[in-house]
PALUM-454854 format. One record per residue (C-alpha): residue number from 1; residue in one letter; z negated, x negated, y negated. Coordinates in Angstrom, 2 decimals. Layout:
// residues N
[pt NUM,'a',[Z,X,Y]]
...
//
This chain:
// residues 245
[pt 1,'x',[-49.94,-149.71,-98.10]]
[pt 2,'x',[-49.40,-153.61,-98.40]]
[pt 3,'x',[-45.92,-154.31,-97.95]]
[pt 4,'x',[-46.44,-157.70,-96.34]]
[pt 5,'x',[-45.26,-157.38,-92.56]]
[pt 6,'x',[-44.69,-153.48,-92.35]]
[pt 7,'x',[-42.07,-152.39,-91.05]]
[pt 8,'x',[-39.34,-150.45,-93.29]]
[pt 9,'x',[-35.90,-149.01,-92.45]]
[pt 10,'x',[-33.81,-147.88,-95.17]]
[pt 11,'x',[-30.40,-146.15,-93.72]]
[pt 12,'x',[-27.25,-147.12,-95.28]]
[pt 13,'x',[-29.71,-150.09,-96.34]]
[pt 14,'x',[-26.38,-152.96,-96.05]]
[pt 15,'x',[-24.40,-152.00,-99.31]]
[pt 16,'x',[-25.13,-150.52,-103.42]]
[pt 17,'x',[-28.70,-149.03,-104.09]]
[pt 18,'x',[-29.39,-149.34,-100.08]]
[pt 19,'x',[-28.88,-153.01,-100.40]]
[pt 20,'x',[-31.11,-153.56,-103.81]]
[pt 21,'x',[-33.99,-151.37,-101.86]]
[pt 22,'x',[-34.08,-153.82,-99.05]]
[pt 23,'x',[-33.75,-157.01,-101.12]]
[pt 24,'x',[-36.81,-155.66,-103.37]]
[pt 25,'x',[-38.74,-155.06,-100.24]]
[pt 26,'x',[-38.01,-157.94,-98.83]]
[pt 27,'x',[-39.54,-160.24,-101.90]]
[pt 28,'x',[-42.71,-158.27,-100.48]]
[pt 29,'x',[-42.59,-159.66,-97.26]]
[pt 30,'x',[-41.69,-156.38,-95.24]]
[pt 31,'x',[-39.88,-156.62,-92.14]]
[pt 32,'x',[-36.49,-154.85,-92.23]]
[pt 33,'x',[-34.51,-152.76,-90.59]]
[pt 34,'x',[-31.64,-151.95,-91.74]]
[pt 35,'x',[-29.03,-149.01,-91.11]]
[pt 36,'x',[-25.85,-149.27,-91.33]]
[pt 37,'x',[-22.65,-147.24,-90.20]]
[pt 38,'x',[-19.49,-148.97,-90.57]]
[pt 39,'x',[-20.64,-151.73,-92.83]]
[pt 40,'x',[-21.45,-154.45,-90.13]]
[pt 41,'x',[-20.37,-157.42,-92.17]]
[pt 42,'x',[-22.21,-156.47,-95.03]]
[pt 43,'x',[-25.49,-155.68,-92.80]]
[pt 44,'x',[-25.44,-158.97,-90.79]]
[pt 45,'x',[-24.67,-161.00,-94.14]]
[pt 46,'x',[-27.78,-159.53,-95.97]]
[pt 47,'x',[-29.92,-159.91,-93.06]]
[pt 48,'x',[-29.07,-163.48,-92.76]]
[pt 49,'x',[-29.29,-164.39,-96.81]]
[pt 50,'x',[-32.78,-162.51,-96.79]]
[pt 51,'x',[-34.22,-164.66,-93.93]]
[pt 52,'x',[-33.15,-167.39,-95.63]]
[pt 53,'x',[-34.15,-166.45,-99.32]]
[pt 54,'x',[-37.76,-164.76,-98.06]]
[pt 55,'x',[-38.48,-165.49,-94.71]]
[pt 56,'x',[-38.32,-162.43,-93.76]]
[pt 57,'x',[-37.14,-160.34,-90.44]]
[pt 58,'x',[-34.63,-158.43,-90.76]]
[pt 59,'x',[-32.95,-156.60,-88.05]]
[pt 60,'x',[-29.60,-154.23,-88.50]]
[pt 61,'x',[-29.34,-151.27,-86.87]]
[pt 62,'x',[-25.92,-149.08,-85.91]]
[pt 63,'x',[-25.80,-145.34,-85.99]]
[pt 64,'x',[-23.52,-142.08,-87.07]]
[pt 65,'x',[-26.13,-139.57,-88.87]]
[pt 66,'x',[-23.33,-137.13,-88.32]]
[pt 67,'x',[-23.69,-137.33,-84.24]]
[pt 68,'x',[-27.91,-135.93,-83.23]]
[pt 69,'x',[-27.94,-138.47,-80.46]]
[pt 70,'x',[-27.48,-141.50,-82.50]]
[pt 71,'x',[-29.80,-140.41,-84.74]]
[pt 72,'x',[-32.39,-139.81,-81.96]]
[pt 73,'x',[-31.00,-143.37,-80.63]]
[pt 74,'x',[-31.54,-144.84,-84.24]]
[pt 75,'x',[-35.34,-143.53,-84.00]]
[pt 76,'x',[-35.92,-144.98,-80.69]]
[pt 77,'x',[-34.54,-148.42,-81.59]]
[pt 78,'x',[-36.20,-148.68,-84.72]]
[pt 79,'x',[-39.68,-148.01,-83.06]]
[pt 80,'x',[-39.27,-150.44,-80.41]]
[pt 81,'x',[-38.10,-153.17,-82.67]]
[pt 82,'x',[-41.58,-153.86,-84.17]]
[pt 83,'x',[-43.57,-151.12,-82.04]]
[pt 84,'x',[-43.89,-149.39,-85.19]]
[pt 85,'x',[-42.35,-148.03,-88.37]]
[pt 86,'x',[-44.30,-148.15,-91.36]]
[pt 87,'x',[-42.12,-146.51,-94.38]]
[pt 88,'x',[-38.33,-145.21,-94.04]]
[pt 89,'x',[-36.44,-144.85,-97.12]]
[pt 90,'x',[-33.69,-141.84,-96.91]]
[pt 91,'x',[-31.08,-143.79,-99.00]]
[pt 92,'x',[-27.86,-143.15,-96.66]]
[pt 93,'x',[-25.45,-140.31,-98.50]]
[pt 94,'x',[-21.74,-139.25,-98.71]]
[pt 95,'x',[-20.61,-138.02,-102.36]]
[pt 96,'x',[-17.51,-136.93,-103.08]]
[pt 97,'x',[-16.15,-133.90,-105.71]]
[pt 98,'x',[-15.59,-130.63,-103.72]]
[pt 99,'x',[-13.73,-128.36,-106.53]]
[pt 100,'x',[-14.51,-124.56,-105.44]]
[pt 101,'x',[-12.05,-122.98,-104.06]]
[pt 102,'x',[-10.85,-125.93,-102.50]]
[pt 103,'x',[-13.74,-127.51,-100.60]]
[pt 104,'x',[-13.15,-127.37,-96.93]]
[pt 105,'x',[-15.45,-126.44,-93.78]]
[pt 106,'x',[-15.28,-130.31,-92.89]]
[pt 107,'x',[-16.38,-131.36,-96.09]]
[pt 108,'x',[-19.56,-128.85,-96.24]]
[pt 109,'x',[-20.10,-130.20,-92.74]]
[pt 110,'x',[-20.08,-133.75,-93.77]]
[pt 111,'x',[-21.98,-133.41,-97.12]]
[pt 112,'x',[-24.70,-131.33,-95.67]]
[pt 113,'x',[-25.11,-133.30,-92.21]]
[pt 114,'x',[-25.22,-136.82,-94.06]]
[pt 115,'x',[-27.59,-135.53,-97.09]]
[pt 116,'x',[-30.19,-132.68,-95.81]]
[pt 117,'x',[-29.89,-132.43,-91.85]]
[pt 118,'x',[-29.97,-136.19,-90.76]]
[pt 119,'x',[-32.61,-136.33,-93.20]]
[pt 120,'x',[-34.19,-133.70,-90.85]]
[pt 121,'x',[-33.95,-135.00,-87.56]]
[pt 122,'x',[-34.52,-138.38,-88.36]]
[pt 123,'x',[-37.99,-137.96,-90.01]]
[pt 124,'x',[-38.44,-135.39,-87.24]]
[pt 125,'x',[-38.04,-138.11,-84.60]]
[pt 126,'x',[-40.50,-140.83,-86.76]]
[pt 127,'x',[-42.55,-138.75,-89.10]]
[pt 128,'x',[-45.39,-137.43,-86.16]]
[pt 129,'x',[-45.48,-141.14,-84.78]]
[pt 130,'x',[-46.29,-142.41,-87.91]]
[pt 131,'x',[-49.05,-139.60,-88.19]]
[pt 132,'x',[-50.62,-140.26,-84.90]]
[pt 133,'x',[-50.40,-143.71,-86.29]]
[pt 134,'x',[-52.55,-143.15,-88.90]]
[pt 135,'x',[-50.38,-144.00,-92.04]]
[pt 136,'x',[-46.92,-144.19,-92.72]]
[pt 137,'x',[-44.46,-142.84,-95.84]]
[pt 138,'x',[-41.08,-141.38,-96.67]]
[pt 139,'x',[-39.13,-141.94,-99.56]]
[pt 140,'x',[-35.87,-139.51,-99.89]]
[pt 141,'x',[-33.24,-140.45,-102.66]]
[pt 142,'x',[-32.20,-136.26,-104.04]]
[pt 143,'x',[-30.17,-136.48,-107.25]]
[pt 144,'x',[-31.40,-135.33,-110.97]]
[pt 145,'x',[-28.33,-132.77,-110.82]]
[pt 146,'x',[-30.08,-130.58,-108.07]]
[pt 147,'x',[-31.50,-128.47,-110.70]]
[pt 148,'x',[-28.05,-128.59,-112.45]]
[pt 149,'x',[-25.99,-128.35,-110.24]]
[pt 150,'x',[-22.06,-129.45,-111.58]]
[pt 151,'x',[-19.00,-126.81,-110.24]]
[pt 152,'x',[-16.97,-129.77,-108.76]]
[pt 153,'x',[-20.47,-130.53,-106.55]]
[pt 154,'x',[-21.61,-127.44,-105.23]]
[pt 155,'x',[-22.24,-128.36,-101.57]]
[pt 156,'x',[-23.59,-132.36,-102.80]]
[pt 157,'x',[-26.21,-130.33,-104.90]]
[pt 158,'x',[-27.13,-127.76,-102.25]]
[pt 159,'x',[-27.39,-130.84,-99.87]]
[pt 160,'x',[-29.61,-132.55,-101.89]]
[pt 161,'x',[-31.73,-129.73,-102.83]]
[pt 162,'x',[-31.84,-129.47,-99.00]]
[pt 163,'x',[-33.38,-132.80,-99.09]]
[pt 164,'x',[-35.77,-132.25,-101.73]]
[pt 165,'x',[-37.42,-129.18,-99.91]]
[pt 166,'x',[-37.67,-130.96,-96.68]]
[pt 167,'x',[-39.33,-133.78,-98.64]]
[pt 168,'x',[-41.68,-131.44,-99.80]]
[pt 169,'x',[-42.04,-129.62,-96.48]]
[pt 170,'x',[-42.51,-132.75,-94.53]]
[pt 171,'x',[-45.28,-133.85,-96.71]]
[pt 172,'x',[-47.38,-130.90,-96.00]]
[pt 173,'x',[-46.62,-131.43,-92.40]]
[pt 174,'x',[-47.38,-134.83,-92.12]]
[pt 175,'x',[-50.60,-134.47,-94.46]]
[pt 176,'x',[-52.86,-136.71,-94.79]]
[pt 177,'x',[-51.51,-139.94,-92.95]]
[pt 178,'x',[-48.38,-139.94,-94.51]]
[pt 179,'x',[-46.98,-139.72,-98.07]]
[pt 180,'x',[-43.82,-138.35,-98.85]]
[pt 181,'x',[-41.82,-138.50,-101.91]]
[pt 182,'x',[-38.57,-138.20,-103.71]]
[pt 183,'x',[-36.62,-139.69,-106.05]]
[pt 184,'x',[-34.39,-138.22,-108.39]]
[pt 185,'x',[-31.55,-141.10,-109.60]]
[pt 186,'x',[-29.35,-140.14,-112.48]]
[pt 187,'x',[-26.65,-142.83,-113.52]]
[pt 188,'x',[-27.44,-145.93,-111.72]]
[pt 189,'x',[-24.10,-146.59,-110.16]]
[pt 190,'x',[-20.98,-144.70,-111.03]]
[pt 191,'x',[-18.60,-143.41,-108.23]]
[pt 192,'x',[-14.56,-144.47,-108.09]]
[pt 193,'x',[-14.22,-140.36,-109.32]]
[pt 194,'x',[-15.75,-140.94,-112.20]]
[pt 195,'x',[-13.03,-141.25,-114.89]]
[pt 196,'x',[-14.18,-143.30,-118.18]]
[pt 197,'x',[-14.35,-140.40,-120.15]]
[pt 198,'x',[-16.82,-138.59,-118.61]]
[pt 199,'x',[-18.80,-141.82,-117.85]]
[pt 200,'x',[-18.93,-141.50,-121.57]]
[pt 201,'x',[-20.10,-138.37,-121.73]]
[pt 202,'x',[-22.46,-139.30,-119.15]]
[pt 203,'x',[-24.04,-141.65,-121.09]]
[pt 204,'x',[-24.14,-139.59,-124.45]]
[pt 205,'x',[-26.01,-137.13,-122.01]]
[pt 206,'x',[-28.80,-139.69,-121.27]]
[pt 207,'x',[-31.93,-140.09,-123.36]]
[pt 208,'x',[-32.01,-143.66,-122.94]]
[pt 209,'x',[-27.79,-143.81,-123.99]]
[pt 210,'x',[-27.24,-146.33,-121.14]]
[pt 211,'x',[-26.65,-146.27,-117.46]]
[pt 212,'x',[-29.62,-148.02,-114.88]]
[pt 213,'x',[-29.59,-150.54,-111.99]]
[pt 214,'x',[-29.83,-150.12,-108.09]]
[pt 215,'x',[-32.84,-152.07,-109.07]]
[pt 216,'x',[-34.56,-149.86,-111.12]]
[pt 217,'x',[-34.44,-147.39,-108.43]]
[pt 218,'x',[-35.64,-150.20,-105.99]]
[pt 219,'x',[-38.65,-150.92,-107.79]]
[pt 220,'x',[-39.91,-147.41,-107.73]]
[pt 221,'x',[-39.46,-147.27,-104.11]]
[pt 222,'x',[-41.46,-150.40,-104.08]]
[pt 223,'x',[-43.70,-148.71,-106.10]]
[pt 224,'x',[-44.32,-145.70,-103.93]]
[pt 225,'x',[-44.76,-147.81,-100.57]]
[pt 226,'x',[-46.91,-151.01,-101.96]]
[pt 227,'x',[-48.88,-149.24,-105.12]]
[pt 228,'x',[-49.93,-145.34,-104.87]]
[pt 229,'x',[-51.33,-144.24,-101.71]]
[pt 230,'x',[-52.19,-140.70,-103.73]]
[pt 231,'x',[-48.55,-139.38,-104.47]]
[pt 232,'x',[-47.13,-136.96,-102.17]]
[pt 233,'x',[-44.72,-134.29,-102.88]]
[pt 234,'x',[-43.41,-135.69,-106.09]]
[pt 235,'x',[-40.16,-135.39,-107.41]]
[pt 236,'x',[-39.87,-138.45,-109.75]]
[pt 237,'x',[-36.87,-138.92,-112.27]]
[pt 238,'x',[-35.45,-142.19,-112.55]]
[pt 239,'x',[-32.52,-141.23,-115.12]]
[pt 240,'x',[-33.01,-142.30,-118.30]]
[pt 241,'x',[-34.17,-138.68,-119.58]]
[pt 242,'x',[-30.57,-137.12,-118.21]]
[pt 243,'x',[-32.53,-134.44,-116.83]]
[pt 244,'x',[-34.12,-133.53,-120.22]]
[pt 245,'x',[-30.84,-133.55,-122.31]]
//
């Protein structure tokens, strides 16, 4: 798929690996749109420095993924913005350490809706226009730990292995128009949890004994949408070998 002019959103696409995504995509030439939730400033700024930098259109979009008629609403505004969608990138996510026996209904709720079910309804609502189309693709950002999943992340894990089945599911569904794939990030950008120690052991952990870049993700997105029209279902690591440790 050439990049140049199609039409991408990437939700939560104003701030960390969201924000890198866009910017790579954007040095293509693809017109934006990007989702945001609370992070207005952020979205409006990047917009306006990509137009500038590339040229580019970008357009920000508002939504909850939490609430099913602002995702439907999301869907519907993104369509209409270019009369198409060419590629959305599943990159919005709430993490957080649920210890068991102390993880609340809310936070289940929250991890699952925001990580596996807007995931869901959201490719529901673009995925068969993009078939009838004739081409589109899906990228969805899982997590390496889904196959090891840590005690203080049970629901984030279960989320994302959520995520990675519906990748897989959608892909057969969508078949042959549109690709889907996922990525599998390992440490690219640590969270305020993460105490220096176990960033250490973190690292130790890792094949490649260093942490990546949002942009390393970023360019395998780019990857996926500009390069390989004949990768579908894939899981890909981008982690450094953590997953092989």
């Amino acid at each position: 798929m050439k990049l140049k002019n199609s039409v991408v959103l990437v939700t939560g696409g104003a701030k960390r690996v969201g924000k890198a995504i866009v910017t790579e995509l954007a040095q293509a030439g693809a017109k934006l749109l990007i989702h945001y939730n609370t992070s207005e400033k952020e979205a409006k700024a990047l917009a306006k420095s990509l137009n500038k930098k590339f040229g580019v259109v970008c357009k920000i979009l508002q939504a909850n993924l939490q609430k099913e008629e602002e995702i439907k609403r999301l869907a519907q505004e993104a369509w209409q913005a270019f009369g198409q969608v060419d590629a959305l990138v599943h990159n919005a996510s709430t993490f957080y350490p649920t210890p068991l026996g102390k993880t609340t209904w809310e936070e289940w709720e929250d991890l699952m809706g925001s990580n596996a079910r807007a995931v869901f309804f959201l490719s529901q609502a673009l995925g068969p226009k993009m078939k009838k189309k004739g081409q589109g693709k899906m990228i969805h950002l899982g997590d390496w730990s889904t196959t090891r999943p840590h005690p203080d992340y049970i629901p984030y894990n279960a989320a994302k292995a959520a995520m990675m089945n519906l990748a897989q599911a959608f892909a057969r569904a969508l078949a042959p128009e549109v690709q889907v794939n996922t990525l599998l990030p390992g440490p690219i950008l640590w969270s305020s949890h993460t105490s220096e120690s176990a960033k250490k052991k973190i690292l130790q952990k890792t094949l490649l004994k260093r942490h990546g870049s949002p942009k390393d993700i970023a360019k395998t997105v780019r990857f996926l949408l500009e390069d390989s029209d004949f990768i579908t279902g894939a899981q890909i690591h981008v982690d450094g070998g953590r997953n092989l440790y």
